[in-house]
N, C-alpha and C positions, 0 to 999 in steps of 0.2 A: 510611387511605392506605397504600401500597406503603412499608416499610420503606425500600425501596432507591429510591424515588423522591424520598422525603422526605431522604434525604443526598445523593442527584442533584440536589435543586435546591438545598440548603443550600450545596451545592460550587461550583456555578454560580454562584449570587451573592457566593461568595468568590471565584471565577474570574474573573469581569466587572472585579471591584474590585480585583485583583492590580495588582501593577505592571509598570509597562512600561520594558524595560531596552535600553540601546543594543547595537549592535551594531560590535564593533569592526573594519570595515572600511573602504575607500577613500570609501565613499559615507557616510556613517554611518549606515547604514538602523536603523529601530528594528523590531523585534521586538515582538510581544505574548508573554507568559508568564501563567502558572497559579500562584495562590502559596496556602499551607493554613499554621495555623500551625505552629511547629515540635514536631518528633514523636521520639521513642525508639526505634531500634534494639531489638527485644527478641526477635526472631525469626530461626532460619536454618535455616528450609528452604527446602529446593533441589529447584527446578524440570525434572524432566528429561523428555524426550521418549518416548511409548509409539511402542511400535512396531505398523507395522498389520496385519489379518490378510491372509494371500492367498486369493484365489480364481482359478476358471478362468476369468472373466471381467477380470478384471484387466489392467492392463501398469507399464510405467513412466512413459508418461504419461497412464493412468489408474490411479491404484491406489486399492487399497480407503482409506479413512481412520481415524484414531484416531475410535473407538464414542463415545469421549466426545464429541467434535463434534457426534454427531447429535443432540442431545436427546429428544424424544420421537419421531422419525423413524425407521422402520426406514430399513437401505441401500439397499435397492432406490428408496426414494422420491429416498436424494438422487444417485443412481445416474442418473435419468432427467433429470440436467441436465449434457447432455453435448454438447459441436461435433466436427465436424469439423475439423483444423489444416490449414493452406495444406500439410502432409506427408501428408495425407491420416489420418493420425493422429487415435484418440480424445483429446479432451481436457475436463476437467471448465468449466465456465461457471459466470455467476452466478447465483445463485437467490435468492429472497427468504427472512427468515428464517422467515415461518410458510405453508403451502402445503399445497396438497389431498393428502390421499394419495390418492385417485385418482381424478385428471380427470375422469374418464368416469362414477363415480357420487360426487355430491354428500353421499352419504347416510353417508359414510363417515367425513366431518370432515375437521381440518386437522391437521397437527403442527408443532411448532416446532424450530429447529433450532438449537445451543450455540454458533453462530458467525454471521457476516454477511461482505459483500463488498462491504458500501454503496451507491452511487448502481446505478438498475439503468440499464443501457450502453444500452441503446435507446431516445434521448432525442431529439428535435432533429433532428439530420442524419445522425445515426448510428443503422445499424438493423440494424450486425451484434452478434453476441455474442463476444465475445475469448474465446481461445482458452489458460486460465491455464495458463503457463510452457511457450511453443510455444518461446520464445526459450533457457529453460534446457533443452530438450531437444538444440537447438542447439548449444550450449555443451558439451553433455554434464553438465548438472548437476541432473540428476533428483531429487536431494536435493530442494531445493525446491518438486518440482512433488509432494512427498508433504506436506509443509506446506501443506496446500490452504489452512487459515483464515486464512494472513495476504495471499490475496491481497484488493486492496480498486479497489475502481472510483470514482473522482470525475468528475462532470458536470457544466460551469458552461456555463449559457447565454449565447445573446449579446446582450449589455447593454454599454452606458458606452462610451467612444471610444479605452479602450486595448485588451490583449493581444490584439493582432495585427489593428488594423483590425476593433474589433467583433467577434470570432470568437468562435465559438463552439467548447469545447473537452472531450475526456475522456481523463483521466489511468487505465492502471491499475497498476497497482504491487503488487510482493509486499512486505509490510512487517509483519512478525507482531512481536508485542512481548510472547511467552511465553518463550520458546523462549532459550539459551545460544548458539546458531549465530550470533546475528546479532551477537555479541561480535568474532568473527572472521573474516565472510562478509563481503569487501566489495561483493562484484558480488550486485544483485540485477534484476530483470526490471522491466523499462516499457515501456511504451506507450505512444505519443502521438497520440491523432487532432484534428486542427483542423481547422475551417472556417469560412472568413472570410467577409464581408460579399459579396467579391467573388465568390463560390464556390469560391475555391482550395483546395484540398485537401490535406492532411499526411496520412501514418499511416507512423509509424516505430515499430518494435518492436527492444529489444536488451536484451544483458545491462550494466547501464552501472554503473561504480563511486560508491560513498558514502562516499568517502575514508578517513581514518584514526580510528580511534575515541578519542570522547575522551569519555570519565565525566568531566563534570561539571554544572554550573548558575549562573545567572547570562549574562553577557555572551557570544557566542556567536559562530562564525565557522566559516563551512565543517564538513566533515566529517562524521561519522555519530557525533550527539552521545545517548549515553542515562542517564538518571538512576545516579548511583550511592546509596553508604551517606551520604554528607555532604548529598545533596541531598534523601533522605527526610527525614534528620534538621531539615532545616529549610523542608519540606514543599513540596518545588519539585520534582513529577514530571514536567514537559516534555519528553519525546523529539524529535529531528527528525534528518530523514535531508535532506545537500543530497545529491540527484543530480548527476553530471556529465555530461551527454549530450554526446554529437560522433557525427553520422551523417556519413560521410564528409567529405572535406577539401579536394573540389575540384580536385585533380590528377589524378585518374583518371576521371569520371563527371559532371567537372563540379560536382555537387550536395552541397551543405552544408548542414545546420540544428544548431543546437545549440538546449539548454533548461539550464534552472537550476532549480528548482522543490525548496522543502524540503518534504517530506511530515512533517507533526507527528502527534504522537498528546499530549492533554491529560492521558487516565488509562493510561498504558501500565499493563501486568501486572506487570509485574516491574523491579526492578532488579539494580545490579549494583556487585561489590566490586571495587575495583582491584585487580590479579595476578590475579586468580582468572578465568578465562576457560572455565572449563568449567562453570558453575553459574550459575544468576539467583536470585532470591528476590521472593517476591509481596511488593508492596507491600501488597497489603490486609490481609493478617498483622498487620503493622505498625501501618497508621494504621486500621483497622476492628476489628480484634481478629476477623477471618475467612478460613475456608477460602479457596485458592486459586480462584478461578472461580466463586466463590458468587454464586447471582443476586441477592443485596443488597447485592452491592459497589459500587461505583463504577468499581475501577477491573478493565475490561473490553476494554480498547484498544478501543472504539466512540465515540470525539468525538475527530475527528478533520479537520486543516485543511491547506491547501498553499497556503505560503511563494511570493510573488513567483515565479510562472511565468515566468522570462522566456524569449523564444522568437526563432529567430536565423534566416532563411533569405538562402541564397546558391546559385544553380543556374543556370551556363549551361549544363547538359548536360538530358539526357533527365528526365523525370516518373518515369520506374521505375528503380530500377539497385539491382545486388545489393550485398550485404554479409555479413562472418561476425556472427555469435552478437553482437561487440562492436561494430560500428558502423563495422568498416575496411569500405570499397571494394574490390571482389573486379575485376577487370578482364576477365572473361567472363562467359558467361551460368552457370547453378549450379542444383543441385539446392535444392528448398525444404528438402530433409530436412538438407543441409548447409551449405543459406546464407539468408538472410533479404529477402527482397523489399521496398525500401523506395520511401516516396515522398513527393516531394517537391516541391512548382509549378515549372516549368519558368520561367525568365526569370523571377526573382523574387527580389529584395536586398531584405532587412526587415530590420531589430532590435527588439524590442520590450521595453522594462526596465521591469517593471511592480514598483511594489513595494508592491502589496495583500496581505490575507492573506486568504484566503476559506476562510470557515469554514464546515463542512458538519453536517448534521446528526446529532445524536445517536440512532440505530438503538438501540433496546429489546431486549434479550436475555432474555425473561422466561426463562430457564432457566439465566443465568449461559455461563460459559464454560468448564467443567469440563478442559477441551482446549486452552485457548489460545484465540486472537482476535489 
């Protein structure tokens, strides 16, 4: 059996059997966590970013990516998953991790690739493809739209009698957990499309904050929380990011939703030392005795879950109305290249406080993550 499959389910069944710690806030919601026994600091190396090459095909919201991502894939293969943005704009999309090199002859095989993007977004009711980091181009924050591998897509169908009236929903989020940037990156890129029972319709895109970071483990509240050295030491690698969404506020356009939604990751890549904000260090160093990204690791930032969606709408104005990059209310009409098209149901006062944890499937990287994930 797979080396790395055989400490994938070892881990799982300590995972399952972790415990479960509160959370200290108003509501006292509890949390699930991930717990391993405890482990030894014995390594530090630091994780830093390559840089990509260029080509004449290229831009800034396509650029080439770090080689290591592709695994056995030339670029041209992962080259050919690419939309158009509401700017009219190339921008890269999701692709599965193993796929033809080329379409049209079978004969050719498949390749796989050192990274993933999870649920594939054409699910349900949703039959566009997003368009990764139209919203940081917005912003002006092209940085993360060359971190292609931490963007990720969530799908949950619709089932059960809560978030939002039976809806059905997809999250997509940039959330890499290789990488030293996200130590000091609070704003990063979301998405929200729902569609409820009723057929109402959401799709709000922005760059929205993940508050303050806070290295630690145990009991948990707000913020953009990631493992530090204390919590490999006692084998507790939980990441989770809360998002703060606010799409408009209702004085200008009428239209209001907000979300709350924690994006976790169970095996992030890395951790991190208090002070030090320019550097991370692989956990699997640590607790496997292996290279960074190795494909018999665990820890591959691929099992991965999202915290109480909850979801907020208020709209007595219009279905469509613009916004900047962050979710203010622009009060004219605006370019898509400098403002953001949002939407939202019309004559529609919801709250929805869900507080499940749904947890998504674990995506197989037979080639590791050499690059980050």
């Amino acid at each position: 059996m797979n080396p790395r499959l055989v400490v994938a389910i070892l881990l799982i069944i300590l995972l399952v059997c972790g415990f479960v710690f509160a959370e200290a806030d108003a509501t006292h919601r509890l949390r699930r966590t991930r717990t391993r026994s405890a482990t030894t600091i014995t390594s530090t190396t630091t994780i830093t970013a390559s840089s990509t090459t260029a080509s004449a095909g290229y831009s800034d919201t396509f650029p080439a990516v770090n080689p290591a991502i592709l695994g056995t894939c030339p670029p041209e293969v992962h080259d050919r998953y690419y939309v158009l943005g509401p700017d009219g704009r190339k921008y890269r999309t999701w692709h599965p991790v193993t796929v033809p090199i080329d379409p049209s002859n079978p004969a050719r095989g498949t390749c796989t690739f050192a990274h993933e993007h999870g649920d594939n977004p054409v699910q349900g009711g949703f039959r566009d493809m997003p368009a990764f980091g139209y919203a940081a181009k917005v912003a002006g924050m092209v940085e993360e739209i060359a971190a292609h591998a931490g963007f990720k897509v969530f799908y949950h169908r619709r089932e059960g009698s809560g978030l939002g009236n039976e809806a059905e929903w997809r999250i997509v989020v940039h959330q890499g957990t290789a990488g030293a940037r996200r130590l000091v990156q609070s704003f990063h890129s979301i998405q929200i499309d729902i569609v409820d029972s009723a057929g109402r319709r959401t799709s709000v895109t922005l760059m929205a904050p993940t508050g303050n970071l806070n290295p630690k483990c145990g009991p948990r509240v707000g913020d953009r929380i990631i493992p530090d050295e204390d919590c490999v030491r006692r084998g507790l690698f939980y990441e989770v990011w809360y998002f703060a969404i606010r799409v408009g506020t209702g004085s200008v356009n009428g239209a209001r939703f907000f979300a709350a939604p924690g994006i976790a990751v169970y095996n992030p890549m890395t951790y991190m030392k208090p002070g030090d904000y320019s550097n991370v260090y692989p956990i699997c160093s640590v607790v496997e005795g292996l290279p960074f990204g190795d494909a018999n690791s665990f820890f591959l930032g691929n099992l991965r879950a999202i915290e109480h969606p909850d979801f907020g709408w208020g709209n007595s104005g219009s279905e469509y109305f613009w916004t900047d990059a962050y979710g203010n209310e622009v009060s004219s009409s605006c370019s898509p290249s400098q403002c953001i098209r949002q939407r939202v149901p019309p004559n529609y006062f919801a709250w929805y406080d869900d507080d499940s944890v749904f947890n998504f499937p674990w995506i197989d990287l037979p080639f590791g993550a050499k690059g980050g994930n």
